[in-house]
C-alpha positions as CSV (number, residue, x, y, z in Angstrom):
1,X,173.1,-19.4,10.5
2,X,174.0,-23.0,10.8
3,X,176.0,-25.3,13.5
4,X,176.3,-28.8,12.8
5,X,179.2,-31.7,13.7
6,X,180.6,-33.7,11.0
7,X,181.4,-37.4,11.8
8,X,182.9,-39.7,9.0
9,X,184.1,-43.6,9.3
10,X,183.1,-44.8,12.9
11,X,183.4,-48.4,11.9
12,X,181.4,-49.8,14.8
13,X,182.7,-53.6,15.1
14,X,185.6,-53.1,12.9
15,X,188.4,-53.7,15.7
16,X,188.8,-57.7,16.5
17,X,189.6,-57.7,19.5
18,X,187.7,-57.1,22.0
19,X,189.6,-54.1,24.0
20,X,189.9,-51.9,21.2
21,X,186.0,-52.4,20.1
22,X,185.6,-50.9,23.5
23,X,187.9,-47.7,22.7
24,X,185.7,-47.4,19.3
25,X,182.6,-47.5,20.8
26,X,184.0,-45.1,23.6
27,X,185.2,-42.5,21.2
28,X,181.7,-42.4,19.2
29,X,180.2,-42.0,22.6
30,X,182.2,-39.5,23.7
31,X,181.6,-37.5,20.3
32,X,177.6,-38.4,20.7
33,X,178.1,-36.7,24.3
34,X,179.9,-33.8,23.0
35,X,177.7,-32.6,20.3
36,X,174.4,-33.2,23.0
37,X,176.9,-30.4,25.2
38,X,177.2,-28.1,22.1
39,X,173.7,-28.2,21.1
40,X,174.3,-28.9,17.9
41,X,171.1,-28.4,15.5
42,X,172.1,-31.2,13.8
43,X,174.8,-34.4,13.3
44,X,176.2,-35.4,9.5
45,X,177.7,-38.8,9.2
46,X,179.6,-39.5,5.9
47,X,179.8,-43.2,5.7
48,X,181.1,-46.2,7.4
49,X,179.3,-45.7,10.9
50,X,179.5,-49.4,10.8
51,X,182.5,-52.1,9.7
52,X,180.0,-53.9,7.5
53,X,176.2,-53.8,6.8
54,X,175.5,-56.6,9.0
55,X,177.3,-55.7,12.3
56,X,176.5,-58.1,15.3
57,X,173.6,-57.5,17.6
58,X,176.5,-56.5,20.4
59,X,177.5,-53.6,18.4
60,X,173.8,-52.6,17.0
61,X,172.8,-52.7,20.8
62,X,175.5,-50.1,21.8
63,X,174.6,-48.1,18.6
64,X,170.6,-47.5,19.4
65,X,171.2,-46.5,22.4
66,X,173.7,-43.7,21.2
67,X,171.0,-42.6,18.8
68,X,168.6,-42.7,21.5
69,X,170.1,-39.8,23.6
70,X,170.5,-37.9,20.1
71,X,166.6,-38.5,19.8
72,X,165.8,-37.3,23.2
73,X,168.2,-34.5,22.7
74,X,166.0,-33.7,19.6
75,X,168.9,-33.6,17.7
76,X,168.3,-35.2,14.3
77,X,171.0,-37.2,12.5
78,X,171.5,-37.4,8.6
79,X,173.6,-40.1,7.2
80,X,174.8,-41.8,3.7
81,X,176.5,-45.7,3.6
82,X,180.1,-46.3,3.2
83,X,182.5,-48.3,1.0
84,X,182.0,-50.6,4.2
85,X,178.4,-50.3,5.5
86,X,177.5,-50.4,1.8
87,X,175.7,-52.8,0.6
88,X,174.8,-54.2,-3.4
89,X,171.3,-55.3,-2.6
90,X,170.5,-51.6,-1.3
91,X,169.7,-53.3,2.1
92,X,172.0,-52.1,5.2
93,X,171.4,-51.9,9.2
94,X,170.9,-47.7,8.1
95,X,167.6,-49.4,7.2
96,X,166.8,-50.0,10.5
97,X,167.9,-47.1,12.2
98,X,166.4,-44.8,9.6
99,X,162.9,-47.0,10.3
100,X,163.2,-46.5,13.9
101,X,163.3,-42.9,13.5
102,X,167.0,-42.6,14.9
103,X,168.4,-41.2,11.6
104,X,167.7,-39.9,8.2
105,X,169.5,-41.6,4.6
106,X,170.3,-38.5,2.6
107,X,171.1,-40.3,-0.5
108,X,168.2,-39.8,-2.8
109,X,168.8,-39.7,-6.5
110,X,167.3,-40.7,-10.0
111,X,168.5,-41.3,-12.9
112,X,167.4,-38.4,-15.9
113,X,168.7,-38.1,-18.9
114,X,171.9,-39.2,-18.8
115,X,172.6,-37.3,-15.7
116,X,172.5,-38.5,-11.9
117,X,170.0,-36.0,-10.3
118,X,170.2,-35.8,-6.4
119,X,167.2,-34.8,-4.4
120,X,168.2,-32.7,-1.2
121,X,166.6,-33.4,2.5
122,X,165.5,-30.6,3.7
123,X,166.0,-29.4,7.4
124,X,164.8,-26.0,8.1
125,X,167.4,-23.5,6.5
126,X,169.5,-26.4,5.1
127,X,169.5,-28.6,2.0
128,X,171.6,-31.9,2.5
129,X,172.4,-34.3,-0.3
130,X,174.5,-37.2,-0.6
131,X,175.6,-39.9,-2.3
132,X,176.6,-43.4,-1.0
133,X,180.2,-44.9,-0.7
134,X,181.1,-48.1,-2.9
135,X,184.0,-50.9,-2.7
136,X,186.8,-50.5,-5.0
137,X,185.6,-46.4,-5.2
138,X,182.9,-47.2,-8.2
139,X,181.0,-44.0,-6.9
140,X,183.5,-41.7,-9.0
141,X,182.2,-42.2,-12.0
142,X,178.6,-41.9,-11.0
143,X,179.8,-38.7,-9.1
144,X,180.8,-37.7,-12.3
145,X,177.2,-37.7,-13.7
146,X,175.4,-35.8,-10.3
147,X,173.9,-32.9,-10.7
148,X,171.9,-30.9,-7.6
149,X,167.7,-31.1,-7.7
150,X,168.1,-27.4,-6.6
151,X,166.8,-25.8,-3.5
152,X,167.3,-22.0,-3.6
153,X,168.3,-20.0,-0.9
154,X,169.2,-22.8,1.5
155,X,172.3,-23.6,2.8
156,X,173.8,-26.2,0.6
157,X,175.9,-29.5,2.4
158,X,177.1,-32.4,0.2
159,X,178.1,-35.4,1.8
160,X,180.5,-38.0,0.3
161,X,181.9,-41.0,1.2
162,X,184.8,-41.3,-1.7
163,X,188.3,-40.1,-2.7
164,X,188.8,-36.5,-4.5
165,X,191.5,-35.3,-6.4
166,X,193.1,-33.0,-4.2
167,X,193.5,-35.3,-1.4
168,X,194.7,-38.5,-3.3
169,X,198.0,-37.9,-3.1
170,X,200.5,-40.2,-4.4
171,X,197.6,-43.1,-4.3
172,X,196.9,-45.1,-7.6
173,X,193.3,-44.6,-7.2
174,X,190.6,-43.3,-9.1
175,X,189.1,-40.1,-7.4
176,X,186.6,-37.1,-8.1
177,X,187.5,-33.7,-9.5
178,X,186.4,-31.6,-6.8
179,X,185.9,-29.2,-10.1
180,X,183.1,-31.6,-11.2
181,X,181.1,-31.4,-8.3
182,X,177.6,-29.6,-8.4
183,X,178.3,-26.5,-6.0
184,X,177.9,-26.8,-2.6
185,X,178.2,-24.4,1.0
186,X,180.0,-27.5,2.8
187,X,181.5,-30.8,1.6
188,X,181.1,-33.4,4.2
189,X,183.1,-36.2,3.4
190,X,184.1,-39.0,4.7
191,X,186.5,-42.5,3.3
192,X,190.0,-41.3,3.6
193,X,190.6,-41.1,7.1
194,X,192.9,-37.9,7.3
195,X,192.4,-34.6,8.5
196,X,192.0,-32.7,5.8
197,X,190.5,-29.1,4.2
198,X,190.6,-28.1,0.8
199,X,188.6,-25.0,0.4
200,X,185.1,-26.2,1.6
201,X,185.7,-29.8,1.5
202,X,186.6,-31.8,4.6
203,X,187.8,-35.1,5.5
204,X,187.1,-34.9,9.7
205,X,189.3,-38.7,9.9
206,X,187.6,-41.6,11.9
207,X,186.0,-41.3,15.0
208,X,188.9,-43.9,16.0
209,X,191.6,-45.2,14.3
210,X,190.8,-48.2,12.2
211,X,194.4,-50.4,12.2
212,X,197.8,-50.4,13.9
213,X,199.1,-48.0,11.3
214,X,196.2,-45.0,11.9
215,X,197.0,-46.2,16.2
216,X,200.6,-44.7,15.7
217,X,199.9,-41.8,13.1
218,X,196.9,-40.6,14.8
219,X,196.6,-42.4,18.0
220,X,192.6,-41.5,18.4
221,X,189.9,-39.9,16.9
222,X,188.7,-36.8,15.9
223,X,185.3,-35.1,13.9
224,X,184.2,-31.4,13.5
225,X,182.1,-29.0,14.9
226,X,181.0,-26.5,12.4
227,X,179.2,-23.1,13.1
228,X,178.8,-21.0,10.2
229,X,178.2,-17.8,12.4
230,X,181.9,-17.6,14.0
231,X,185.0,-16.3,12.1
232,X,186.6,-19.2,12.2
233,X,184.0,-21.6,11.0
234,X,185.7,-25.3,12.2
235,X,186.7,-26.7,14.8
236,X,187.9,-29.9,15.0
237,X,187.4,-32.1,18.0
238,X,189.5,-34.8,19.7
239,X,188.2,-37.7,21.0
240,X,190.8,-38.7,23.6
241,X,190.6,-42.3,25.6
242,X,193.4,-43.5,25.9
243,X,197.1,-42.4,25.7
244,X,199.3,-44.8,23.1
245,X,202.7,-46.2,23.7
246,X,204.2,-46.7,20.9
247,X,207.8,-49.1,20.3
248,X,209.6,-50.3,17.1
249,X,212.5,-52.3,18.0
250,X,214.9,-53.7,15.2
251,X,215.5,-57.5,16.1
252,X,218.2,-59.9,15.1
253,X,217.9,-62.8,17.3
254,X,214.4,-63.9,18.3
255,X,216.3,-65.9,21.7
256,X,216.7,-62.9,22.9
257,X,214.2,-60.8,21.7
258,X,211.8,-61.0,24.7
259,X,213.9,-60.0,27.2
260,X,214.9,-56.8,25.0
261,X,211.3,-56.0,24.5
262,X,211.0,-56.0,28.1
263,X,213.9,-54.5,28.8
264,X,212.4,-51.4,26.5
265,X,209.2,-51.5,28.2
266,X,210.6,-50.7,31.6
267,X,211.4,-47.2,30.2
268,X,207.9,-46.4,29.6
269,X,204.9,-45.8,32.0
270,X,202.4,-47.9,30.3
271,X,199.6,-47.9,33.3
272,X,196.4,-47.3,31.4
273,X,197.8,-47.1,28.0
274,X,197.4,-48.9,24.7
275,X,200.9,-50.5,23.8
276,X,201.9,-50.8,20.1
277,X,204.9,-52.7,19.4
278,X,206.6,-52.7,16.2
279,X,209.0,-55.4,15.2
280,X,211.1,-55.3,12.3
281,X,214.5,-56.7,10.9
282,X,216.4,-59.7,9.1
283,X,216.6,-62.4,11.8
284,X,220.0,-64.0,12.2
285,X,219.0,-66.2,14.6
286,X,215.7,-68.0,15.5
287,X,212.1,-67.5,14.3
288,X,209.2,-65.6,15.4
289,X,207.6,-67.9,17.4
290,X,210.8,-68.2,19.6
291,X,209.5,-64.8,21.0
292,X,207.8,-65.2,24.2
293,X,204.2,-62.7,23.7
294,X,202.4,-64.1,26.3
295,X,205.4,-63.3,28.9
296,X,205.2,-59.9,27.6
297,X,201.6,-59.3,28.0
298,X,201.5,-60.4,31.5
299,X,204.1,-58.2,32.2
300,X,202.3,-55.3,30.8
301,X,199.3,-56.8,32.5
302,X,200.8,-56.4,35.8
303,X,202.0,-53.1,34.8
304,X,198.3,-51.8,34.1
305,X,198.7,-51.5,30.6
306,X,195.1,-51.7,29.0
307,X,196.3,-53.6,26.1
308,X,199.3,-54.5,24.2
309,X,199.2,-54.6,20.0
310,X,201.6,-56.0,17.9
311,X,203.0,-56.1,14.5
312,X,205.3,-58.1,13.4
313,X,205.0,-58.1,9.6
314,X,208.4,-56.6,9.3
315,X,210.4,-59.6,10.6
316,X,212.2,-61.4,7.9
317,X,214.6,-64.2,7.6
318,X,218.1,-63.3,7.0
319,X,218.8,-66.3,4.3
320,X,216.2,-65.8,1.8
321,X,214.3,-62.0,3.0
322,X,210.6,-63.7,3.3
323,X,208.6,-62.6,5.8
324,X,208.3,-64.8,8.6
325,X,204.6,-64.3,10.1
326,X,202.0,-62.1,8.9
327,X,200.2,-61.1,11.4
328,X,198.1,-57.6,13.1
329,X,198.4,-56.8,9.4
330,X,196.0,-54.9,8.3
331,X,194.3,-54.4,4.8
332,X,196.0,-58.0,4.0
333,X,192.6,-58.5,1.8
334,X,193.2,-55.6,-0.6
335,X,196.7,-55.6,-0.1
336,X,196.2,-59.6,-1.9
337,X,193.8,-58.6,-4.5
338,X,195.9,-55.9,-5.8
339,X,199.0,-58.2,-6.0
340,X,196.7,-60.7,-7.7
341,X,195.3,-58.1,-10.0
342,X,198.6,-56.8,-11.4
343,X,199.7,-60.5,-12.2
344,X,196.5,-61.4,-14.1
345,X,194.9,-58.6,-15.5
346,X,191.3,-59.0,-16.0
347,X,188.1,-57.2,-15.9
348,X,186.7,-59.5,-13.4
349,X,189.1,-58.3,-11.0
350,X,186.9,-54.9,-10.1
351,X,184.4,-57.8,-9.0
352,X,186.8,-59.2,-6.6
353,X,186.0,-57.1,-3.4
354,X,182.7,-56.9,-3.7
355,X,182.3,-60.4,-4.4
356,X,184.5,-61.0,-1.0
357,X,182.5,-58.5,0.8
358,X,179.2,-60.6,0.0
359,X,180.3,-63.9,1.1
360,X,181.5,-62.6,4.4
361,X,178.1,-61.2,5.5
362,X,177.5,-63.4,8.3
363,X,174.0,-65.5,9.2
364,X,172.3,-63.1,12.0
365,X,170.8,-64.7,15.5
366,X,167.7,-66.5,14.7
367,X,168.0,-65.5,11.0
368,X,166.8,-68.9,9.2
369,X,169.1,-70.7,6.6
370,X,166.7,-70.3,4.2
371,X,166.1,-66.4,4.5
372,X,169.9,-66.1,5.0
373,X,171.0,-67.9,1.6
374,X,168.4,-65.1,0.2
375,X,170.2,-62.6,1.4
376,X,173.7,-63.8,0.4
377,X,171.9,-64.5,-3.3
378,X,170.5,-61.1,-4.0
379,X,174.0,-59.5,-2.7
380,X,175.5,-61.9,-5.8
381,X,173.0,-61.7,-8.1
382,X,173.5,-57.8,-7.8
383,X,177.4,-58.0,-8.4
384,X,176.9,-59.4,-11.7
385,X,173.7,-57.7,-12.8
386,X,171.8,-60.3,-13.0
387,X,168.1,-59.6,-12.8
């Protein structure tokens, strides 16, 4: 009836440095290039194709030109905005992509009588709907609300960029009965970045892996090919580009702490391959910056290793237990504001990540002062509902 590939949290521009922006850009190719092999009728992205609305020209360069092959393919694209790519003033770089005729933004809804009432895209046999991703998850409680503008007899795909309930887990989060959900052939969502099936709904995890954490547990990305015509309905696809290497080394004296890194990097053939390493323990002696990182990256350099990545947020000092260094940490923001919210409760505190998200847009090339301080006013002004 149908076949279709399900992509979810690209994050174009999310990695700093500059190797591993490479890899993410690689892997959405390589996922572009696969679906233009399978002949896909059509490509569903479910938030987060980009780190932020407002990615850098680099990145938006690399991006059209991904969604021009899809074009010339003639194979159309439908997306929704992510807790990332998201943005309060309703204005994102989806904008742009959906006015250049690259890509359609499902998420079409009114408000009517109480209830949120989602309008579908239509696409020959298929009705799509969706609903944008928000920071701090305030989409659930809208979700809560939606009801389906119907569209008999067509092939029904929702796509979501939030949490539900039967993936949450153990997480203190607010998430979406899947029970509560208008009814729908195919749940196309996209946020948690897992592999993950429940019934019909699917969490496909990024197109590449977002931190140091998702590097070791997943160590690259994946999305789904679905074909409603075969037995076995999906298939998920790897996106392979480079191999990982992965070390966590206990260490109690920083002096000598390079030369047993190295020592643990001559058992490994690292030629071509993304190095993580992992440091952790109460330090006896010395401090993190005794640790000699630039001897260890040449090393690896003359080795061939494409790039080493380290974390050493697990070092501690052995007198008093405080971390020495944070750093390659990632999620430190949230990780700050939660710590902050639990020691001064406050309503305001829903406000915080949204608040940090708008002051961190950044002022585009040739993008005057005065149109930028615009911007970064309506993106406040919408925070706190002011009119």
């Amino acid at each position: 009836m149908v076949k279709f590939a399900h992509i979810a949290d690209v994050h174009l521009g999310g990695w700093k440095q500059q190797p591993l922006q490479e890899l993410n850009l690689a892997s959405f190719k390589k996922a572009v290039e696969i679906c233009i092999k399978e002949k896909v009728e059509f490509i569903i992205i479910a938030g987060d194709l980009f780190d932020t609305a407002f990615p850098p020209i680099d990145v938006l360069k690399e991006t059209f030109a991904e969604f021009k092959k899809l074009k010339d393919a003639g194979i159309p694209c439908f997306l929704i905005a992510g807790s990332h790519d998201y943005s309060v003033s309703g204005k994102t770089f989806l904008d742009v992509l959906e006015k250049a005729g690259f890509a359609k933004n499902v998420a079409s809804f009114e408000e009517r009588n109480g209830k949120l009432i989602l309008k579908p895209t239509l696409y020959k046999r298929v009705a799509i709907y969706g609903y944008p991703g928000k920071t701090s998850g305030l989409e659930v409680e809208d979700l809560r609300r939606a009801q389906f503008d119907d569209a008999p007899g067509m092939y029904k795909i929702f796509m979501l960029h939030t949490t539900i309930d039967k993936a949450k887990g153990d997480l203190p989060i607010d998430a979406i009965e899947t029970s509560n959900l208008p009814k729908a052939d195919y749940y196309a969502l996209g946020h948690l970045h897992i592999d993950f099936q429940y019934e019909n709904f699917v969490y496909p995890g990024p197109v590449f892996p977002n931190n140091f954490q998702e590097l070791e547990d997943l160590q690259y990305g994946r999305f789904y090919l679905v074909d409603t015509d075969l037995e076995k309905k999906m298939k998920r696809v790897d996106l392979k580009i480079r191999d990982i290497v992965s070390l966590d080394l206990e260490i109690k004296n920083t002096i000598r702490a390079t030369e047993q890194i190295l020592s643990e990097l001559e058992k490994h053939d690292v030629k071509d391959k993304v190095v993580l390493l992992r440091l952790h323990g109460l330090l006896e002696n010395g401090k993190t910056s005794d640790i000699k990182f630039l001897q260890i990256e040449e090393s690896l350099k003359k080795k061939g290793a494409y790039f080493l990545l380290r974390n050493t947020h697990d070092l501690k000092l052995k007198e008093t237990g405080l971390e020495t260094e944070i750093q390659e940490t990632e999620n430190i923001e949230e990780e700050s504001i939660k710590k902050y919210s639990e020691q001064n409760p406050s309503d305001f505190n829903r406000l915080i990540s949204q608040i940090m998200s708008a002051f961190s847009i950044e002022k585009q090339d040739g993008e005057t002062v005065e149109n930028f301080t615009i911007r970064l006013m309506e993106e406040t002004k919408k925070i706190f509902s002011i009119a």
